[in-house]
N, C-alpha and C positions, 0 to 999 in steps of 0.2 A: 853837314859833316864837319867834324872838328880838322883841324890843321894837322892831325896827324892820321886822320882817316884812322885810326882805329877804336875808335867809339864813334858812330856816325848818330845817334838818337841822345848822346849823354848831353847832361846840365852839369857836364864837372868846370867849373871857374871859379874865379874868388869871388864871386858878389853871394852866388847858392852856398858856397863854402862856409859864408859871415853869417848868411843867414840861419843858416843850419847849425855852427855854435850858438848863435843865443837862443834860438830853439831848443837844442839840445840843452845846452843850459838851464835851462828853466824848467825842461825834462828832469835832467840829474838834479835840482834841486827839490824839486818834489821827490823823485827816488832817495834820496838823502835822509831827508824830512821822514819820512815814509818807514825808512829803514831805523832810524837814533831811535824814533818811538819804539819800535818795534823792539828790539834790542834792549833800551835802557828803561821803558816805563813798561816794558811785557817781559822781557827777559827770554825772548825769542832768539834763537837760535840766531848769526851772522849772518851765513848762506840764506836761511830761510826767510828772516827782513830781507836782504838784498835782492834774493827774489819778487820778494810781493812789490818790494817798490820798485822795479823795472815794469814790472807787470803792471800796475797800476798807472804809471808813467806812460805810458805806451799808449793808449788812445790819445792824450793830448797830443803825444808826439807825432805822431799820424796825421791829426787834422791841422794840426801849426806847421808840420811841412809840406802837407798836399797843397794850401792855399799858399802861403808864406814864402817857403821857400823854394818849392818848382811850380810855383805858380799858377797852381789851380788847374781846373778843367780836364781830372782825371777822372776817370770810370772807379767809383771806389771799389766796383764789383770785381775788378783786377784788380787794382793798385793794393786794396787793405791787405788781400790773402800775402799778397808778395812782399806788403809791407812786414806784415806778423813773421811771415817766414825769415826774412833777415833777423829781424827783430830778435825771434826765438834762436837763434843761431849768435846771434851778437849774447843774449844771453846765456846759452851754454858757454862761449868765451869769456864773459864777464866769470860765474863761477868759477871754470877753471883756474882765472887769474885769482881771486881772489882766496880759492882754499890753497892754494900755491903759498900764496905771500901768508897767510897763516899758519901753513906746517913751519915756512921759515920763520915763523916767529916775529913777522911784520905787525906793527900794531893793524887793526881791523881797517880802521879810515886810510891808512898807508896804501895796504893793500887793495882798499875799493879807486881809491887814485890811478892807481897802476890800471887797471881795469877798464874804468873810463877811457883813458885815455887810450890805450887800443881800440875799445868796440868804437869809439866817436870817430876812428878812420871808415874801419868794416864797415860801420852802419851808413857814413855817407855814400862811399865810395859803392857800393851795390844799390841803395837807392837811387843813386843819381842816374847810374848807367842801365837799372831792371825793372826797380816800382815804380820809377816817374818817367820813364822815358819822353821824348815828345813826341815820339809814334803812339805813342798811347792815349795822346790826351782826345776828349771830343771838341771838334772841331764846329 
Protein backbone atom coordinates (compact mmCIF):
# COMPACT_ATOMS: atom_id res chain seq x y z
CA UNK A 1 0.00 0.00 0.00
CA UNK A 2 1.33 3.33 -1.06
CA UNK A 3 1.90 6.05 1.93
CA UNK A 4 -1.34 7.53 1.33
CA UNK A 5 -3.47 4.31 1.23
CA UNK A 6 -5.27 5.44 -1.44
CA UNK A 7 -4.12 3.46 -4.31
CA UNK A 8 -3.04 0.22 -2.32
CA UNK A 9 -2.12 -2.04 -5.96
CA UNK A 10 -0.78 1.26 -8.05
CA UNK A 11 3.07 1.39 -9.61
CA UNK A 12 2.55 5.25 -9.56
CA UNK A 13 6.34 6.75 -8.72
CA UNK A 14 9.00 8.29 -10.65
CA UNK A 15 11.11 5.41 -11.86
CA UNK A 16 7.43 3.70 -13.84
CA UNK A 17 6.74 7.37 -14.65
CA UNK A 18 10.58 7.69 -16.76
CA UNK A 19 9.89 4.63 -17.85
CA UNK A 20 6.74 5.10 -19.24
CA UNK A 21 7.83 8.52 -21.13
CA UNK A 22 10.40 6.96 -23.18
CA UNK A 23 8.07 4.27 -23.86
CA UNK A 24 5.60 6.53 -24.73
CA UNK A 25 7.92 8.33 -26.61
CA UNK A 26 8.99 6.09 -28.97
CA UNK A 27 5.03 5.20 -29.07
CA UNK A 28 4.34 9.07 -30.23
CA UNK A 29 7.05 8.81 -32.42
CA UNK A 30 5.96 6.07 -34.52
CA UNK A 31 2.27 7.82 -34.18
CA UNK A 32 4.02 10.81 -35.61
CA UNK A 33 5.91 8.98 -38.28
CA UNK A 34 2.64 7.23 -39.08
CA UNK A 35 0.49 10.27 -39.18
CA UNK A 36 3.19 13.11 -41.54
CA UNK A 37 3.10 10.12 -44.08
CA UNK A 38 -0.22 9.73 -43.96
CA UNK A 39 -1.16 13.34 -44.23
CA UNK A 40 1.71 14.61 -46.51
CA UNK A 41 2.55 11.65 -49.05
CA UNK A 42 -1.44 10.37 -49.04
CA UNK A 43 -3.12 13.56 -48.25
CA UNK A 44 -5.19 11.83 -45.67
CA UNK A 45 -7.34 13.46 -43.66
CA UNK A 46 -5.43 15.00 -39.99
CA UNK A 47 -7.89 13.27 -37.63
CA UNK A 48 -7.81 10.18 -39.76
CA UNK A 49 -3.66 9.90 -39.87
CA UNK A 50 -3.86 10.72 -36.18
CA UNK A 51 -5.96 7.98 -35.76
CA UNK A 52 -4.24 5.21 -37.61
CA UNK A 53 -1.01 6.14 -35.91
CA UNK A 54 -2.18 5.91 -32.32
CA UNK A 55 -3.86 2.81 -33.34
CA UNK A 56 -0.99 1.26 -34.85
CA UNK A 57 1.32 2.55 -32.03
CA UNK A 58 -0.52 0.93 -29.58
CA UNK A 59 0.51 -2.76 -29.53
CA UNK A 60 4.07 -1.76 -29.29
CA UNK A 61 2.85 0.25 -26.50
CA UNK A 62 1.43 -2.44 -24.57
CA UNK A 63 4.16 -4.82 -24.73
CA UNK A 64 7.05 -2.08 -23.95
CA UNK A 65 5.07 -1.25 -20.78
CA UNK A 66 3.82 -4.72 -19.77
CA UNK A 67 7.53 -5.87 -19.59
CA UNK A 68 9.47 -2.33 -19.32
CA UNK A 69 7.63 -0.43 -17.41
CA UNK A 70 5.29 -2.33 -14.73
CA UNK A 71 7.40 -5.09 -15.00
CA UNK A 72 6.23 -7.97 -16.43
CA UNK A 73 4.24 -10.81 -15.25
CA UNK A 74 0.79 -9.77 -16.25
CA UNK A 75 -1.99 -11.95 -17.47
CA UNK A 76 -2.35 -10.41 -20.92
CA UNK A 77 -5.76 -11.94 -21.06
CA UNK A 78 -6.75 -8.92 -18.50
CA UNK A 79 -4.15 -6.56 -18.73
CA UNK A 80 -4.39 -6.09 -23.05
CA UNK A 81 -8.48 -5.69 -23.00
CA UNK A 82 -7.85 -3.01 -20.02
CA UNK A 83 -5.08 -1.86 -21.84
CA UNK A 84 -6.96 -1.04 -25.22
CA UNK A 85 -9.81 0.40 -23.22
CA UNK A 86 -7.67 3.34 -21.82
CA UNK A 87 -6.06 3.33 -24.73
CA UNK A 88 -9.32 3.78 -26.90
CA UNK A 89 -10.43 6.48 -24.35
CA UNK A 90 -7.00 8.34 -24.23
CA UNK A 91 -7.71 8.34 -28.03
CA UNK A 92 -11.22 9.65 -28.21
CA UNK A 93 -9.23 12.48 -25.89
CA UNK A 94 -6.41 12.91 -28.19
CA UNK A 95 -9.27 13.79 -31.11
CA UNK A 96 -11.00 15.86 -29.30
CA UNK A 97 -7.90 17.95 -28.45
CA UNK A 98 -6.91 17.90 -31.51
CA UNK A 99 -9.98 19.02 -33.76
CA UNK A 100 -10.27 21.71 -31.04
CA UNK A 101 -6.88 23.19 -31.83
CA UNK A 102 -7.84 22.94 -35.52
CA UNK A 103 -11.22 24.85 -35.44
CA UNK A 104 -8.90 27.36 -33.56
CA UNK A 105 -6.89 27.63 -36.25
CA UNK A 106 -3.79 25.78 -34.43
CA UNK A 107 -1.35 24.59 -37.10
CA UNK A 108 -2.00 20.51 -37.09
CA UNK A 109 1.48 19.48 -35.20
CA UNK A 110 0.55 22.40 -32.61
CA UNK A 111 -2.46 21.00 -31.93
CA UNK A 112 -1.38 17.14 -31.91
CA UNK A 113 1.32 18.50 -28.97
CA UNK A 114 -1.51 19.62 -26.99
CA UNK A 115 -2.99 16.17 -27.16
CA UNK A 116 -0.01 14.17 -26.24
CA UNK A 117 0.51 15.86 -23.60
CA UNK A 118 -2.84 15.35 -21.91
CA UNK A 119 -3.41 11.68 -22.93
CA UNK A 120 0.46 10.81 -21.63
CA UNK A 121 -1.05 11.70 -18.01
CA UNK A 122 -4.54 9.79 -18.70
CA UNK A 123 -2.79 6.89 -20.14
CA UNK A 124 -0.25 6.56 -17.20
CA UNK A 125 -2.10 7.38 -14.67
CA UNK A 126 -5.11 4.49 -15.37
CA UNK A 127 -2.58 2.00 -16.30
CA UNK A 128 -0.60 2.32 -13.41
CA UNK A 129 -3.44 2.07 -11.02
CA UNK A 130 -6.05 -0.59 -13.47
CA UNK A 131 -4.13 -2.54 -16.31
CA UNK A 132 -0.90 -3.24 -14.26
CA UNK A 133 -1.91 -3.33 -11.12
CA UNK A 134 0.35 -5.67 -8.85
CA UNK A 135 -2.80 -7.62 -7.72
CA UNK A 136 -2.76 -8.65 -11.07
CA UNK A 137 0.34 -9.97 -12.01
CA UNK A 138 0.93 -13.94 -11.92
CA UNK A 139 2.75 -14.83 -9.36
Amino acid sequence: MNSSGLLPQAQINKSSFLRFLLVGGAATLLQYVIMWCMVYLSSISASTSSAAGYTLSTLFNYLANSRFTFGGGHSHQRSLPRFLFVAMIGLGINQIILLIGIYFSLRIFIAQLAATAFVVFWNYFFNAIWTFSRKDRKL
